[in-house]
VEXDREN-2710 file (C-alpha; in Angstrom, 1 decimal):
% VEXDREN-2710
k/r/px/py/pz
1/UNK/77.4/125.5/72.4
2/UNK/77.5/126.3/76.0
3/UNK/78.9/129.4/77.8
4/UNK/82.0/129.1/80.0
5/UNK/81.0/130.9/83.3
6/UNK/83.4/134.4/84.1
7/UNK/84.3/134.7/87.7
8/UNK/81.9/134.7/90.2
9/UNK/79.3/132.8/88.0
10/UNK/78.1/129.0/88.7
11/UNK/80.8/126.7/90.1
12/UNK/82.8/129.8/89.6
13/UNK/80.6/132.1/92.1
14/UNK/79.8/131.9/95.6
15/UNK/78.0/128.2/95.6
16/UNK/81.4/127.3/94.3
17/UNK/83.6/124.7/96.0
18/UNK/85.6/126.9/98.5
19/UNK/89.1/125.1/97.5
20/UNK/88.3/125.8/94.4
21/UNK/87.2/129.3/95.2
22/UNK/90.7/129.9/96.9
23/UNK/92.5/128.6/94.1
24/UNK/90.5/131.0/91.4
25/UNK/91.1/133.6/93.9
26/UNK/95.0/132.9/94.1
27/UNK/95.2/132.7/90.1
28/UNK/93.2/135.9/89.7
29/UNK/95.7/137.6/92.5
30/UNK/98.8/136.0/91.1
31/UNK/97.6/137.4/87.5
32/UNK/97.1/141.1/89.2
33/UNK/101.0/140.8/90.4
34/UNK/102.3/138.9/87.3
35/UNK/101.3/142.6/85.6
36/UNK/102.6/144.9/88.6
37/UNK/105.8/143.5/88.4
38/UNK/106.7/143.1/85.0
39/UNK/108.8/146.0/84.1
40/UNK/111.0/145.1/87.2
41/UNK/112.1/142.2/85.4
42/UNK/110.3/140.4/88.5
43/UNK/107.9/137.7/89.0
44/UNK/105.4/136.8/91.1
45/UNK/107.5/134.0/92.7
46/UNK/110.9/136.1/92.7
47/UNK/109.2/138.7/94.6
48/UNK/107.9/135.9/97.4
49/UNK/111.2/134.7/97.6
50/UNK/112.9/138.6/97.8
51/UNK/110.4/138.8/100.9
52/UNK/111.3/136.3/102.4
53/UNK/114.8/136.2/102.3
54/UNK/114.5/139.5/104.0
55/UNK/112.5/138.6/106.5
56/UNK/114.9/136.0/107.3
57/UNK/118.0/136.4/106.3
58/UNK/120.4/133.4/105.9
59/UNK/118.1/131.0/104.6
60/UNK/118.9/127.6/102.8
61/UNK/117.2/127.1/99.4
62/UNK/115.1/124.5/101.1
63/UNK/113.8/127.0/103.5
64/UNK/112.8/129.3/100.6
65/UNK/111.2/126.8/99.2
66/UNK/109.2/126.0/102.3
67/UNK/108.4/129.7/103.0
68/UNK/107.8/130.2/99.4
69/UNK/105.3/127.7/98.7
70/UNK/107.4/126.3/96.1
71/UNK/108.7/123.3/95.0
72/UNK/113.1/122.6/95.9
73/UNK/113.7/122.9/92.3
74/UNK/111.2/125.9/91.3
75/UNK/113.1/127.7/94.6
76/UNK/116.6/126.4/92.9
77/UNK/115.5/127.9/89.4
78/UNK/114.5/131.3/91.5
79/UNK/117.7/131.6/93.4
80/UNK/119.7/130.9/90.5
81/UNK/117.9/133.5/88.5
82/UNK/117.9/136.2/91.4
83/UNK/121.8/135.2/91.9
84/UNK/122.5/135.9/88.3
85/UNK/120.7/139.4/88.3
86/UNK/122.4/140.5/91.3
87/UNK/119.7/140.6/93.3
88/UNK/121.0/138.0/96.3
89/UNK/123.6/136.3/96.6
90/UNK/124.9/132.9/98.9
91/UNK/127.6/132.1/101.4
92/UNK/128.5/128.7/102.3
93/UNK/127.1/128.3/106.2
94/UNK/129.7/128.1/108.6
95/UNK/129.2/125.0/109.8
96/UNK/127.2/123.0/107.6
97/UNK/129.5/123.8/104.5
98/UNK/127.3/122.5/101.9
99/UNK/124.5/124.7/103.3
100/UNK/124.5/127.5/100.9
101/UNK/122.9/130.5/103.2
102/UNK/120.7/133.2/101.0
103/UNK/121.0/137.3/101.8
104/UNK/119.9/140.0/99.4
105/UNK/121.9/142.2/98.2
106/UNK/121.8/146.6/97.8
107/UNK/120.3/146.0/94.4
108/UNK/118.0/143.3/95.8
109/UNK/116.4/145.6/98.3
110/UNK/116.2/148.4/96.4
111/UNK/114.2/146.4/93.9
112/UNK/112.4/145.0/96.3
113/UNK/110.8/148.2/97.5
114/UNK/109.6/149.4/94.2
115/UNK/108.3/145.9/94.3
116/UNK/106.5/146.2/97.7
117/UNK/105.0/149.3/97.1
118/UNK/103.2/148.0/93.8
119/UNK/102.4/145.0/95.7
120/UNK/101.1/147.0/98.5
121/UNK/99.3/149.3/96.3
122/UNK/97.9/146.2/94.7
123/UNK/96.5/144.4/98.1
124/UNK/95.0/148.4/99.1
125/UNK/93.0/147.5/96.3
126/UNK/91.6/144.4/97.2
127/UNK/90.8/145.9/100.9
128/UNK/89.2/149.2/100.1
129/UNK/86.1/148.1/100.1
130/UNK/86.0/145.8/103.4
131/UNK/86.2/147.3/107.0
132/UNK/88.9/146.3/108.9
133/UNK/86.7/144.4/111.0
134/UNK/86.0/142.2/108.0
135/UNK/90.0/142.2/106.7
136/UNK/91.0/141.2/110.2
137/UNK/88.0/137.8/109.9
138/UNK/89.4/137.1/106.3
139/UNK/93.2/136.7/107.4
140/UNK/92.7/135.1/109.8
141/UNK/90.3/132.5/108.3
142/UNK/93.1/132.3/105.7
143/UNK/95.8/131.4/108.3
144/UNK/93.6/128.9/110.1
145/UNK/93.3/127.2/106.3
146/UNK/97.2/127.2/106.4
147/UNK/97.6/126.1/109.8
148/UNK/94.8/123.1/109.2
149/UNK/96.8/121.7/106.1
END
């Protein structure tokens, strides 16, 4: 019976397909947050979209989505959640009625910066071994990716 490579072996190591790479990179990250979170009642997800609705406050469920890298109806399932524990909440938009505009709430920021600061302490961690120099190649490689698709 053959041996399923670990991380960073075969296909899985550096001669690896870069997409696939990236996305083995993303799982593994995703996995390392999934864990920092959990006792916030908080996911992965609900803490992209807590970020960003900060960021920008008064965004539409399909700009969460967008922002989020989500699908419309994983954002939907999010807000709804994050509605229901407080954590945001929406306003119709003054014009556009049926626009529903997202903000988050006290309890929503507080719980957002225990979040961050896990998050944080969690992306130190992926850094402390690469110079700036380096940190400063990698995002911006990463953003070109974005930008290219």
């Amino acid at each position: 019976m053959r041996k399923v490579p670990e991380a960073g072996e075969g296909k899985r190591g550096e001669g690896g397909y870069l997409g696939y790479l990236l996305r083995q990179a993303a799982a593994a990250y995703r996995n390392r947050a999934e864990r920092a979170l959990s006792d916030l009642g908080l996911t992965q997800p609900q803490f992209s979209v807590l970020t960003m609705v900060t960021a920008y406050p008064g965004l539409s469920n399909a700009d969460v989505a967008r922002l989020s890298l989500l699908t419309p109806q994983t954002a939907n399932v999010i807000v709804v959640n994050l509605e229901k524990s407080g954590a945001i909440r929406r306003t119709p938009h003054a014009v556009h009625g049926r626009i529903q505009q997202i903000e988050v709430t006290e309890h929503g920021a507080a719980l957002l910066a225990v979040a961050r600061e896990r998050i944080q302490a969690l992306e130190g961690e992926l850094t402390d071994d690469m110079p700036p120099d380096e940190e400063r190649i990698v995002r911006k490689w990463l953003v070109g990716v974005a930008e290219g698709g």
